[in-house]
C-alpha positions in Angstrom: 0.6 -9.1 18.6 4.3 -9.8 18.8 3.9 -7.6 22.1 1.3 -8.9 23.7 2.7 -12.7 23.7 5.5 -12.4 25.7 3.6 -10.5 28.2 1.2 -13.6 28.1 3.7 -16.4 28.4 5.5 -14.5 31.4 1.8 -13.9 33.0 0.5 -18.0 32.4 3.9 -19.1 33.1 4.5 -17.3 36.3 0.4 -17.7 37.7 0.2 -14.1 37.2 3.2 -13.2 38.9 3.3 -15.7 41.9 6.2 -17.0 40.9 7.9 -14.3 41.7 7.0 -14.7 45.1 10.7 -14.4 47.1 9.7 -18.2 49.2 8.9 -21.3 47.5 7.0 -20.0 44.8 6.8 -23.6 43.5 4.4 -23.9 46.8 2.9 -20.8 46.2 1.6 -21.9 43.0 0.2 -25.4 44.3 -1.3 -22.9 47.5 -3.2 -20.8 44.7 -4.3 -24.4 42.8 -5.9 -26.0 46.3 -7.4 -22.4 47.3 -9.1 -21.7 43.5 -10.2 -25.6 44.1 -12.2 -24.8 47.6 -13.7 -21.8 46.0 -14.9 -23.9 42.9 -18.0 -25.6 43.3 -17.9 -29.4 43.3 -17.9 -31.3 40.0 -17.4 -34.6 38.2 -14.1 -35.7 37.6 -14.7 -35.4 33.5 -15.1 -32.0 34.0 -12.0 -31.7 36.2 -10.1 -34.0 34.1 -11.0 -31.9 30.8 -10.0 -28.7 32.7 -6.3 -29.6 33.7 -5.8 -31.2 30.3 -6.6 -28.0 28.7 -4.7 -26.4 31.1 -1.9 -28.6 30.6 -1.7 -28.0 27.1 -2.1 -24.0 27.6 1.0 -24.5 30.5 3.5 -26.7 28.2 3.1 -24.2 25.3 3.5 -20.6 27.1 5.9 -21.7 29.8 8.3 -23.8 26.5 8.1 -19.9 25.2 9.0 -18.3 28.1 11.9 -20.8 29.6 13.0 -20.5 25.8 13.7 -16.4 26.1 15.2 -16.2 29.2 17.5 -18.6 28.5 16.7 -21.5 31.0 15.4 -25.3 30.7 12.6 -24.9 33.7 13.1 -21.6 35.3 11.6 -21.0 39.1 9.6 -18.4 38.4 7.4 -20.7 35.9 4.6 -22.2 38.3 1.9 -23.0 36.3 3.3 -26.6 36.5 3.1 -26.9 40.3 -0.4 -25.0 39.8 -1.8 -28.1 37.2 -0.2 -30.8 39.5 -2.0 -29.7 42.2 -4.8 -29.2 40.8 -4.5 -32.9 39.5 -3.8 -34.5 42.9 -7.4 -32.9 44.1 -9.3 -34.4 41.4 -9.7 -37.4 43.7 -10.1 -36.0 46.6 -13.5 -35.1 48.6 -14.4 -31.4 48.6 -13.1 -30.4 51.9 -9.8 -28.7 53.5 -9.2 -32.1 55.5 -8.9 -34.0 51.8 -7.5 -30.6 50.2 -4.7 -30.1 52.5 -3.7 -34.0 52.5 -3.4 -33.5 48.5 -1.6 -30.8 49.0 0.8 -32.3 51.3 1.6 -35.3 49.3 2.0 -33.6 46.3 4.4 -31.4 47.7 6.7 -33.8 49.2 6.5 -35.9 45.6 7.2 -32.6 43.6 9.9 -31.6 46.2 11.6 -34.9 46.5 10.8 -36.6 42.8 11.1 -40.5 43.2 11.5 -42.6 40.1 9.4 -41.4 37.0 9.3 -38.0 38.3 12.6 -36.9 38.5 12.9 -39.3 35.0 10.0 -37.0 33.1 11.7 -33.7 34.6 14.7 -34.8 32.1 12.3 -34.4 29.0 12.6 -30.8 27.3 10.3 -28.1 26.2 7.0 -27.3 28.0 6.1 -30.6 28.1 9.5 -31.4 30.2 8.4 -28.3 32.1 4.8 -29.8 32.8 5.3 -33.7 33.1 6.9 -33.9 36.3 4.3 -32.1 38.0 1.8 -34.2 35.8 2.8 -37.3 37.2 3.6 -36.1 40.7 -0.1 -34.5 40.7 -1.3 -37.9 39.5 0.6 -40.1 42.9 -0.7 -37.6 44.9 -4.4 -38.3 43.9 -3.8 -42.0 44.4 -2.3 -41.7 47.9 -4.6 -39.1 48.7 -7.5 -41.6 47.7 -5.5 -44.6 48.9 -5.3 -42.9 52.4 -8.8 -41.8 53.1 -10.3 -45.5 52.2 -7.3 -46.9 54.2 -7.6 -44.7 57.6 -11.8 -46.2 58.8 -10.0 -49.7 58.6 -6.9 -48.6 60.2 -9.0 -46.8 63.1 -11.4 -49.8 63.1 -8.4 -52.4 64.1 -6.6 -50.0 66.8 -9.9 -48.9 68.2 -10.5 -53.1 68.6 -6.5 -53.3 69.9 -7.9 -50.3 72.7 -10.8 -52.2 73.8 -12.8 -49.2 72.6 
C-alpha cells in the first residue's frame, strides 16, 4: 500500500499525466474538464455540484501529498485544480460548445490573471491552498458565464433598435 499511494497522488494530482504536458498544462487540464463535460450527458446542478465537491475533496488531499514530496507549495504539474475549476465554471452554463467554450474562456483569464480573492486564497497552504484558487476562480466564471448569456438578447435587442433593424 505504501507503493501504490504515491503513484496515486502523482496520477490524481497530475490528471493522469497531463500535467506534464510541455505547454500550459494548467490549460490542458481545464481543456480535459470542458471536453469530459461535453461528453457527459446533461444533469441537474445537485448532481454537478455533489460531483466537484467530492472531487474537490479527493484533489486537496492527493495533490497536499504530492506538492509535500517533491518539495513544492503548488507545483505545475498538479492540475487537478484547473481540472475542478473548470468543471465548476460549467455548472452554470447550457450544454453546448458556444456556453462551454465562454466558460472556458473566462475561467482561464481569472485563473491566469487572479484578481482579488483569488490570488488572496492561492496564499492559503496545503491542498486546500492548492484547490481554492481555482475553486473560486471556477465559481466567477460560472457567474459571468451566466451573467453574459442573459445579458447578450438585451444587448442585441437595443443595438438591433439603434440599426433600425
Amino acid at each position: 500500500m505504501s507503493k501504490v499511494l504515491p503513484v496515486l497522488d502523482r496520477m490524481v494530482s497530475t490528471l493522469f499525466g497531463v500535467g506534464y504536458f510541455p505547454w500550459a498544462p494548467g490549460t490542458m487540464g481545464s481543456m480535459v474538464a470542458l471536453i469530459v463535460w461535453i461528453l457527459l450527458p446533461p444533469s441537474p446542478m445537485l448532481v454537478g455540484a455533489v460531483a466537484v465537491t467530492v472531487a474537490s475533496v479527493i484533489g486537496a488531499v492527493f495533490s497536499e501529498r504530492f506538492s509535500a514530496r517533491l518539495g513544492v507549495r503548488d507545483p505545475g504539474i498538479v492540475v487537478v485544480d484547473e481540472f475542478v475549476g473548470q468543471f465548476i465554471s460549467l455548472l452554470w452554463a447550457e450544454h453546448d460548445i458556444i456556453h462551454g467554450l465562454t466558460a472556458f474562456l473566462f475561467f482561464r483569464i481569472l485563473d491566469i490573471f487572479k484578481p482579488g480573492p483569488i490570488r488572496w486564497a492561492e496564499r492559503l497552504t496545503g491542498g486546500i491552498g492548492i484547490m481554492a484558487d481555482d475553486i473560486l476562480a471556477g465559481l466567477l466564471a460560472g457567474v459571468l458565464t451566466s451573467g453574459f448569456f442573459r445579458v447578450l438578447p438585451a444587448l442585441h435587442l437595443s443595438l438591433s433598435r439603434i440599426g433600425g433593424d
